[in-house]
C-alpha positions as a Python dict, from the first residue, in 0.01 Angstrom:
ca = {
    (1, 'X'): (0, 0, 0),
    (2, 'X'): (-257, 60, 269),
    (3, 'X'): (-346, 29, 599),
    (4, 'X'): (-592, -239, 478),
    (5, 'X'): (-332, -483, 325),
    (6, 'X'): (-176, -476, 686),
    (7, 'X'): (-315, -734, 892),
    (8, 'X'): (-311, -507, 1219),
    (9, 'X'): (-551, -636, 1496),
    (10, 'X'): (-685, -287, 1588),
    (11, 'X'): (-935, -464, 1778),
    (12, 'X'): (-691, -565, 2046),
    (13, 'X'): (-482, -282, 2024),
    (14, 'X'): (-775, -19, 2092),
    (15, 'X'): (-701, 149, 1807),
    (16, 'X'): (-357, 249, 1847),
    (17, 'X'): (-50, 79, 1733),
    (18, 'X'): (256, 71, 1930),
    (19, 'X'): (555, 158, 1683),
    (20, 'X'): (892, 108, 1737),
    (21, 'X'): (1080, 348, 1551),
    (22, 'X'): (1485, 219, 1441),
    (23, 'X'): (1744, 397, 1302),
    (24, 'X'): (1826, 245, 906),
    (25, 'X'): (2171, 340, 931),
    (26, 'X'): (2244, 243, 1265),
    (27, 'X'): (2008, 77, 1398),
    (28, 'X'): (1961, 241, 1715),
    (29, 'X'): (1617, 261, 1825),
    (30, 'X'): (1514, 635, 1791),
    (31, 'X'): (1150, 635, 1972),
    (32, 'X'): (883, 464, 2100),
    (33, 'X'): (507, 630, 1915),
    (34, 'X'): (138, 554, 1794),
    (35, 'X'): (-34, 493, 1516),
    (36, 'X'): (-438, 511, 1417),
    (37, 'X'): (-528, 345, 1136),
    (38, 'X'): (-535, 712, 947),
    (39, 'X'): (-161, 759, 1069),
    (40, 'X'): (-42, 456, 928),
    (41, 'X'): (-210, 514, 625),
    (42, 'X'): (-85, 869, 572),
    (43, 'X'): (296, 714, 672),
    (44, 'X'): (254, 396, 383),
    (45, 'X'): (91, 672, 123),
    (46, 'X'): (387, 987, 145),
    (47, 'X'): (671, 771, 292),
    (48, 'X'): (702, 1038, 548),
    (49, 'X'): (638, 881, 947),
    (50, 'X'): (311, 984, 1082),
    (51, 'X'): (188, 889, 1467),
    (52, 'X'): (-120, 998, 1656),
    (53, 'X'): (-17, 1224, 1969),
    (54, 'X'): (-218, 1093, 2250),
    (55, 'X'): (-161, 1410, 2434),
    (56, 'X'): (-246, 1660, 2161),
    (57, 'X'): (-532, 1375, 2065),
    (58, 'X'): (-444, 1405, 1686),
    (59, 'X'): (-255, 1287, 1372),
    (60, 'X'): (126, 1456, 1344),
    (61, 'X'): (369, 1457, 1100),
    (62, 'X'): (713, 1356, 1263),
    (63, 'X'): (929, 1726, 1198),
    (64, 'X'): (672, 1885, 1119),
    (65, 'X'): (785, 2206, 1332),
    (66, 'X'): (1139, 2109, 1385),
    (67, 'X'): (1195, 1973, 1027),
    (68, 'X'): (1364, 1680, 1163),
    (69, 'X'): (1105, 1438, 972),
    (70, 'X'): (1151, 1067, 878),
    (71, 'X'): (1201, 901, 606),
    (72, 'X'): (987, 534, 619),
    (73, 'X'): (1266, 287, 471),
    (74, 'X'): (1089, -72, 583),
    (75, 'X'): (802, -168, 796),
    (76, 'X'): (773, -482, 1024),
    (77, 'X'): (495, -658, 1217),
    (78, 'X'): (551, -860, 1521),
    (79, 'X'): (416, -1218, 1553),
    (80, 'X'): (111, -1098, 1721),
    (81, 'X'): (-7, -860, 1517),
    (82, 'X'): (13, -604, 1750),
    (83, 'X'): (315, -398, 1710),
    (84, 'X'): (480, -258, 1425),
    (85, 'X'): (843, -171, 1394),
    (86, 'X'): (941, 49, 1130),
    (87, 'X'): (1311, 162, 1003),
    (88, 'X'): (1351, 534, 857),
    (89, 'X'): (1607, 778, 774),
    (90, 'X'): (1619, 1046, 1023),
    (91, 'X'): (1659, 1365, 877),
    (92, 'X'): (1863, 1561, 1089),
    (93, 'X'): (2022, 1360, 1312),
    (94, 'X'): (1772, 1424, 1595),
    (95, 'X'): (1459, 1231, 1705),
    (96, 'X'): (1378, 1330, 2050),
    (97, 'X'): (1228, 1729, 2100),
    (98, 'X'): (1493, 1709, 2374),
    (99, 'X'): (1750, 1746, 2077),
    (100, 'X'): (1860, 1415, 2184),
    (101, 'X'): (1911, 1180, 1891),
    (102, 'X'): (1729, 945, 2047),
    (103, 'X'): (1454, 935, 2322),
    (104, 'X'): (1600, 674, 2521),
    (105, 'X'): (1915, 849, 2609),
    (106, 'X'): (1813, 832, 3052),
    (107, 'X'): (2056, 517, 3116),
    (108, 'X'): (1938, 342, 3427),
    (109, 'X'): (2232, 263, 3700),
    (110, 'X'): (2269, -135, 3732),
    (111, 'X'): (2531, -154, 3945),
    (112, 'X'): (2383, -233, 4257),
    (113, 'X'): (2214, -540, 4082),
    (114, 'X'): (2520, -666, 3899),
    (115, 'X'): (2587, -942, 4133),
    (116, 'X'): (2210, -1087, 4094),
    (117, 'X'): (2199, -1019, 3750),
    (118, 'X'): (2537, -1246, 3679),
    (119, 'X'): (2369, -1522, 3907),
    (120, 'X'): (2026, -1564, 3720),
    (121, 'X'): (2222, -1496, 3355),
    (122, 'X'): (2431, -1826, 3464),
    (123, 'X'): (2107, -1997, 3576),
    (124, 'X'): (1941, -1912, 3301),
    (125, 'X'): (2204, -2025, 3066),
    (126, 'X'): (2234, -2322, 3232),
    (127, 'X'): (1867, -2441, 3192),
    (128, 'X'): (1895, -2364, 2789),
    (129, 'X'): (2151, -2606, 2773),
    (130, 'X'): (1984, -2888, 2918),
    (131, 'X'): (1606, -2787, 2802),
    (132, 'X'): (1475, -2611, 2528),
    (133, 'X'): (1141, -2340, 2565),
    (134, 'X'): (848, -2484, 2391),
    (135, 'X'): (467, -2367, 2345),
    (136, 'X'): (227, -2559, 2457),
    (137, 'X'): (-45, -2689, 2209),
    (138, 'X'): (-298, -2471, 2342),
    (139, 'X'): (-69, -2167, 2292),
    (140, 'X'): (26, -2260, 1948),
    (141, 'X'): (-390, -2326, 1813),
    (142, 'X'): (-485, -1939, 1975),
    (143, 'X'): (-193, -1819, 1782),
    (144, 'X'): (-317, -2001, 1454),
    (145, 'X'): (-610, -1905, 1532),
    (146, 'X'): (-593, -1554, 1548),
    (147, 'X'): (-403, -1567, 1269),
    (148, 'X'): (-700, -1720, 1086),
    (149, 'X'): (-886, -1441, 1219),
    (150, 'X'): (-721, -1160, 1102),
    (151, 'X'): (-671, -1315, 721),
    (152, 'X'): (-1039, -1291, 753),
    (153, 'X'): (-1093, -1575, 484),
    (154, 'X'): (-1364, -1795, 520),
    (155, 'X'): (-1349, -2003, 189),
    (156, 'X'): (-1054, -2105, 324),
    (157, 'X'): (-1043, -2103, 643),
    (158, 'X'): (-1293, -2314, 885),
    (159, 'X'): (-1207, -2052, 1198),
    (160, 'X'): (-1298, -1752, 945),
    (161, 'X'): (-1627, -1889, 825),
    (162, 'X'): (-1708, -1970, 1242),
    (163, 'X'): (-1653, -1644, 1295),
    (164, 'X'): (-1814, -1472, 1022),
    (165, 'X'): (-2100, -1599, 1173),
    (166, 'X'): (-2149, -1383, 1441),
    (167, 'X'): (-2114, -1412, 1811),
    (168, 'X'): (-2454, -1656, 1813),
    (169, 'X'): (-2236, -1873, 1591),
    (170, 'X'): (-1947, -1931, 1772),
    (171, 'X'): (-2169, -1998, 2093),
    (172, 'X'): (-2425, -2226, 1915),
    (173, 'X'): (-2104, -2392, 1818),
    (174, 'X'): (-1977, -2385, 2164),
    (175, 'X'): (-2314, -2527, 2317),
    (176, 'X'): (-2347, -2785, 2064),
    (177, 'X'): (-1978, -2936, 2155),
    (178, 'X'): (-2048, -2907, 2490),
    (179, 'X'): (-2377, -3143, 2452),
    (180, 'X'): (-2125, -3382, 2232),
    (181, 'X'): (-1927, -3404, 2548),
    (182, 'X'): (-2177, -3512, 2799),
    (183, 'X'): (-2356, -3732, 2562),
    (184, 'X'): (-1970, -3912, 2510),
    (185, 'X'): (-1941, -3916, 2894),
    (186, 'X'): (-2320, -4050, 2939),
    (187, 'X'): (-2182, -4351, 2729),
    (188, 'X'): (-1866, -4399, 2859),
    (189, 'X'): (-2051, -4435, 3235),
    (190, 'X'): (-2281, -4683, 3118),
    (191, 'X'): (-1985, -4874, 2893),
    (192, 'X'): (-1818, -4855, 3254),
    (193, 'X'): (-2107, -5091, 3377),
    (194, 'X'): (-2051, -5370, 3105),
    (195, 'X'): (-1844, -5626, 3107),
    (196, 'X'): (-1888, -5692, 2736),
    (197, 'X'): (-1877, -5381, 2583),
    (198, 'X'): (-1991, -5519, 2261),
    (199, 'X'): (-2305, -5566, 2425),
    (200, 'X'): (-2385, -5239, 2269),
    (201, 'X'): (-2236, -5040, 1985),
    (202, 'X'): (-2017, -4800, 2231),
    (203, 'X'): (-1771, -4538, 2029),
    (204, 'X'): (-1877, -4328, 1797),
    (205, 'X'): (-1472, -4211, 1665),
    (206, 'X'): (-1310, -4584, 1745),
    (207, 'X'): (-1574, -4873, 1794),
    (208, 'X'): (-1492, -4990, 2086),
    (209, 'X'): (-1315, -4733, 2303),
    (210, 'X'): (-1556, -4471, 2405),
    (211, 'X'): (-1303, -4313, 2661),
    (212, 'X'): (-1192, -4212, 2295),
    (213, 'X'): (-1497, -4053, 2234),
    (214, 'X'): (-1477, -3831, 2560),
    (215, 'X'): (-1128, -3692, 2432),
    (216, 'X'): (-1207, -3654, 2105),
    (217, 'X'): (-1543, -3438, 2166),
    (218, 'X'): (-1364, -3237, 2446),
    (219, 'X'): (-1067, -3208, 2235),
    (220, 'X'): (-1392, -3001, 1987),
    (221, 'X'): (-1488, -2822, 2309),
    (222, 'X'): (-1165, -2700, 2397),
    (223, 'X'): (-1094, -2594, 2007),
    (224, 'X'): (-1452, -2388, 1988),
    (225, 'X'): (-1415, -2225, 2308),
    (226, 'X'): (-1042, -2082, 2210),
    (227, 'X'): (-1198, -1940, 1926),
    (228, 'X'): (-1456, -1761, 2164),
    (229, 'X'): (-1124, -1647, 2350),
    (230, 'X'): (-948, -1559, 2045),
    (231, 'X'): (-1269, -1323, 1853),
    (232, 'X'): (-1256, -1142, 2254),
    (233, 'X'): (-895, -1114, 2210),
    (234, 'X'): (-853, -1295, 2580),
    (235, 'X'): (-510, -1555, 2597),
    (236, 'X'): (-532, -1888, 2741),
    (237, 'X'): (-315, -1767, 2971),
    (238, 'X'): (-533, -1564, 3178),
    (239, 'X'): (-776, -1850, 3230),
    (240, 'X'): (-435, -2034, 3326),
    (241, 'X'): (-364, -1723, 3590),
    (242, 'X'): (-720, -1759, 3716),
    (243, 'X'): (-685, -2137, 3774),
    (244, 'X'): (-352, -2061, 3980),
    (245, 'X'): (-526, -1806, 4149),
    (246, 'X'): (-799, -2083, 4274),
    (247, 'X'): (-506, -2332, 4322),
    (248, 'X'): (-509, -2452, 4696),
    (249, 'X'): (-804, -2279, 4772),
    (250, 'X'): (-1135, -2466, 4914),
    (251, 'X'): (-1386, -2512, 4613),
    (252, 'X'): (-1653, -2402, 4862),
    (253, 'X'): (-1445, -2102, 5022),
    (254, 'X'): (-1414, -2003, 4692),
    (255, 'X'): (-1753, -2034, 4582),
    (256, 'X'): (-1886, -1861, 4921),
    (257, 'X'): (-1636, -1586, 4851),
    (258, 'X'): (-1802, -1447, 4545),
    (259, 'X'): (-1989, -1207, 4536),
    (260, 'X'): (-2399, -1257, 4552),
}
C-alpha cells in the first residue's frame, strides 16, 4: 500500500498530517506527530512509524537513536480526511524522549472546576435525552462533497467531473446558476402581476408554480457554490460565523465600515 491509495486531503492539511499515535496493547494514546506524504509512505512500505519533525524540518524514523521504534499494527482515517490515527507496538515500553511511556503524562488539576463541570455534564445530558444532534443539509452535501472530491472520479461522479474542470469551470458553473436564478425571479415578479397565471406558460420545473422555479434554481446555486467552498477547502460554517458576525449590525454601518 501507498500513500496514494490513501485518500488524505493534503491540500487542506498543508502538507502535514496530524497522527495520533495509540498503544495496540493498551490502547493508551502514546503521542501526538506528523506526517508528509514521503513519511507516510516510508511508514505503509517498512511497517516501521515514520513522522516529519517540524523542528528538525525532516523525515525521522521513530527510535531511531533511542531504539524505542514502532511497530505500525493498523491505520485509521477520520471522517474528514484529515487526520490519521494509527495503532503500533511500541518497542520498549517508552514513547516520549522524556522516558515517559507516553507524552501526555502532565495531568491538568480540575478540581477547582469540578462543581461547573458536574452542572453542564447534567445539562448536557439532559438535552440528549429530549433532542438528538443532527447535521444540517448543508453540512451533510460539503461533506459528500468533499468526499467526491478526494475519490477524484469523474465518470462517476458529477462533483469530480465539475471539478476536473478547472477553477473557470466551477465559476462558469456558478455564474450560469446564478443567471438561472434571476431569470426564475424575473418570472415569478411578473407571474406576481397576473391574476391568471395561465395567461402565460409560467414554471419551467412545475407548470404552474414558478415560486417553484426560484427554489429549485437557487437550490443549483447554493449546490455549485459549496463546491467552490469545498475545492478551497472553506466550511459552510465560516460563511455562517461571518453572517453572525453582521447579525444586528446596520447594513449601511457595515458597508461604510469596510475598508475603501
Amino acid at each position: 500500500m501507498k500513500s496514494s491509495d490513501i485518500k488524505v486531503d493534503w491540500q487542506k492539511v498543508g502538507g502535514l498530517l496530524p497522527v495520533i499515535v495509540q498503544e495496540m496493547a493498551s490502547n493508551e494514546v502514546l503521542m501526538l506527530a506528523y506526517m508528509n506524504e514521503e513519511a507516510l509512505n516510508l511508514t505503509l512500505e517498512s511497517g516501521f512509524a515514520h513522522y516529519f519533525s517540524r523542528t528538525k524540518n525532516r523525515i525521522w524514523k521513530k527510535g531511531e537513536e533511542s531504539g524505542n521504534t514502532q511497530i505500525l499494527k493498523s491505520a485509521f482515517l477520520d471522517c474528514d480526511n484529515d487526520t490519521l490515527l494509527i495503532k503500533v507496538e511500541q518497542i520498549g515500553g517508552v514513547a516520549c524522549h522524556t522516558g515517559e511511556k507516553s507524552c501526555f503524562f502532565k495531568e491538568l488539576n480540575l478540581t477547582k472546576f469540578d462543581e461547573n463541570l458536574t452542572t453542564n455534564l447534567a445539562k448536557t445530558h439532559a438535552g440528549a435525552n429530549t433532542k438528538k444532534l443532527k447535521y444540517s443539509v448543508i453540512d451533510e452535501l460539503y461533506h459528500i462533497i468533499c468526499e467526491r472530491k478526494l475519490e477524484n472520479n469523474p465518470e462517476k461522479s458529477y462533483v469530480a467531473r465539475l471539478l476536473s474542470r478547472g477553477d473557470n469551470g466551477v465559476l462558469k458553473k456558478i455564474c450560469e446558476e446564478a443567471g438561472e436564478l434571476v431569470l426564475a425571479l424575473k418570472d415569478l415578479d411578473r407571474a406576481e402581476k397576473y391574476a391568471n397565471l395561465k395567461q402565460e406558460s409560467f414554471g419551467e420545473h412545475r407548470v404552474g408554480e414558478p415560486k417553484y422555479d426560484v427554489i429549485y434554481e437557487a437550490s443549483d446555486l447554493v449546490f455549485h457554490m459549496l463546491v467552490a467552498l469545498a475545492k478551497h477547502n472553506i466550511h459552510p460554517d465560516q460563511i455562517h460565523s461571518e453572517l453572525a458576525r453582521r447579525n444586528g449590525i446596520s447594513g449601511l454601518d457595515e458597508k461604510n465600515s469596510r475598508k475603501k
